[in-house]
C-alpha positions as CSV (number, residue, x, y, z in Angstrom):
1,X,0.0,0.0,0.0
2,X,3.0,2.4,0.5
3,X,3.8,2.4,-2.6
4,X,0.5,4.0,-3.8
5,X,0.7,6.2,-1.4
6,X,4.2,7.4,-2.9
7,X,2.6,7.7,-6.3
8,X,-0.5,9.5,-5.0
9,X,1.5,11.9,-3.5
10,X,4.5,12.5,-6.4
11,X,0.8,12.7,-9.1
12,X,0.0,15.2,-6.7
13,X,3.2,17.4,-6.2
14,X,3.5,17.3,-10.1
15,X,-0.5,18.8,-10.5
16,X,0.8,21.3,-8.1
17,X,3.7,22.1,-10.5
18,X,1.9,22.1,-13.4
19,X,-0.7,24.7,-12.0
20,X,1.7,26.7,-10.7
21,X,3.9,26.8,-14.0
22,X,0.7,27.8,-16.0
23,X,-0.2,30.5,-13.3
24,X,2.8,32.3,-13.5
25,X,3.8,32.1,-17.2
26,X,0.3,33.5,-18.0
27,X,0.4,36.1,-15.8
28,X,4.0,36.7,-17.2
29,X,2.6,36.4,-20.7
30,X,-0.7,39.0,-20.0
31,X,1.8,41.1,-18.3
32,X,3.6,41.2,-21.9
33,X,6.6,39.5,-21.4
34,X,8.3,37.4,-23.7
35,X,9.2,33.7,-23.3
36,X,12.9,33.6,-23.3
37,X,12.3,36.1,-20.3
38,X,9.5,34.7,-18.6
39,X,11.9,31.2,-18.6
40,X,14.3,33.3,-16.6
41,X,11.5,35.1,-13.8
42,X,9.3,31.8,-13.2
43,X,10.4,30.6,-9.8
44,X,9.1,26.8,-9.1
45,X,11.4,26.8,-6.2
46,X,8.2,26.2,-3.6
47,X,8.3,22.6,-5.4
48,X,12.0,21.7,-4.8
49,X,11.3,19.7,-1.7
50,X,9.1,17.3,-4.2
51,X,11.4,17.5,-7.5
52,X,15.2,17.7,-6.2
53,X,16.3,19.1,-9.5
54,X,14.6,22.1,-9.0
55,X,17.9,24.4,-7.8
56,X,17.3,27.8,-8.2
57,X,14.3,30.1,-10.2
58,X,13.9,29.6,-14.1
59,X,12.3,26.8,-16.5
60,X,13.2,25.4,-19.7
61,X,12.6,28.3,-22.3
62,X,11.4,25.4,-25.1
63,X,9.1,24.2,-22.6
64,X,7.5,28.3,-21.8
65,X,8.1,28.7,-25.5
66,X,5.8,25.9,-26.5
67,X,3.3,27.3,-23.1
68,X,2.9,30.7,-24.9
69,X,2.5,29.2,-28.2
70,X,-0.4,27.0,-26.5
71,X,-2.1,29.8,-24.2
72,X,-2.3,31.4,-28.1
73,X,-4.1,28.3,-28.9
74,X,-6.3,28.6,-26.4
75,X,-7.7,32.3,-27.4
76,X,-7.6,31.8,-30.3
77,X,-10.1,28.7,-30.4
78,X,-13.0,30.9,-27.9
């Protein structure tokens, strides 16, 4: 049972990264930023006791690249 509680809990920990990650690059987006500096201001550093790679603020720019493409997406298709 342990071990589904250890995968419960990392599915859960990544949700909370994910949200977070969309949260700020929108806001860093709407605000009129652009990606390759929005990949240096996003700080995920809340979630470093969950992912251990997680050193210092910034993301991967292809990764907010491809966000801001998709939150285009997104408007466009309303």
């Amino acid at each position: 049972m342990d071990h589904h509680v250890t995968n419960k809990s990392l599915i859960t920990a990544y949700q909370a990264y994910l949200t977070d990650l969309i949260n700020q690059v929108t806001k860093l987006k709407n605000d009129g930023v652009s990606p390759d500096d929005a990949a240096k201001r996003v700080d995920l550093t809340a979630h470093a006791k969950d992912f251990a790679q997680i050193t210092g603020p910034g993301a991967e720019i292809r990764g907010v690249r491809r966000m801001y493409a998709w939150l285009d997406e997104q408007r466009a298709a309303r």
